[in-house]
C-alpha positions in Angstrom: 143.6 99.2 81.8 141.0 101.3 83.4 140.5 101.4 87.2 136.8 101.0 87.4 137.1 102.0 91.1 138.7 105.1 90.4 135.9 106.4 88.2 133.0 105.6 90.9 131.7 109.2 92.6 131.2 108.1 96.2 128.9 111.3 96.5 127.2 110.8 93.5 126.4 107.0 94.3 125.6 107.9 97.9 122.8 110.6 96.3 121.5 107.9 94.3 121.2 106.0 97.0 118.9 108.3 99.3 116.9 109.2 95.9 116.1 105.3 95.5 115.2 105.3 99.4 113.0 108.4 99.0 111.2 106.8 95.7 111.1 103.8 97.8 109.4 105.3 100.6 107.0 107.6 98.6 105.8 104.5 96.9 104.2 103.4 99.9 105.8 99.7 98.7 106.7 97.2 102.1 107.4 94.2 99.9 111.0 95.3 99.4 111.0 95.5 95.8 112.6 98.6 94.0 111.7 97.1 90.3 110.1 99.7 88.7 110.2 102.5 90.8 111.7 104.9 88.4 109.0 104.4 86.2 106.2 105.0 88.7 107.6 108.2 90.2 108.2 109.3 86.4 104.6 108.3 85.9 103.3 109.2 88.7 104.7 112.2 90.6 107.8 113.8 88.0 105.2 113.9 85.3 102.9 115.5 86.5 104.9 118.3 88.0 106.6 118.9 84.8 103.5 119.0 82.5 102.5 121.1 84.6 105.1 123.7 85.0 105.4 123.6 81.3 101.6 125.2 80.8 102.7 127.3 84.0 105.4 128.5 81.7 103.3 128.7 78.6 100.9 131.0 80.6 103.7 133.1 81.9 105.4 133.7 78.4 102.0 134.6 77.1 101.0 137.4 79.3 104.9 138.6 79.2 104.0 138.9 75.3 100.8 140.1 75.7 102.1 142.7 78.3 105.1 144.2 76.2 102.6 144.7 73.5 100.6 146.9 75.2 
């Protein structure tokens, strides 16, 4: 039989932890309530940032292309 305590990453859980905080905090939520909050920050402040560094990288590729031929 497995040891399901053996396989727990005290680091790794401790991480998740101070990421749920952060979200938590971020949020601007008081009530105490963490349902959800993956979702918003997804929504609300990962998305963003990462549709936006994809046309950041679109941009940069194209004048990389456009500059090797010249």
């Amino acid at each position: 039989m497995i040891d399901l305590l053996s396989t727990i990453n005290p680091k790794l859980e401790q991480q998740k932890a101070e990421f749920m905080e952060h979200m938590y905090k971020c949020s601007g939520r008081t009530n105490g309530l963490y349902t959800g909050l993956w979702k918003d920050f997804c929504m609300n402040e990962a998305g963003p940032y990462c549709r936006n560094l994809f046309f950041e990288r679109k941009q940069a590729m194209l004048e990389f292309l456009n500059q090797q031929n010249t």
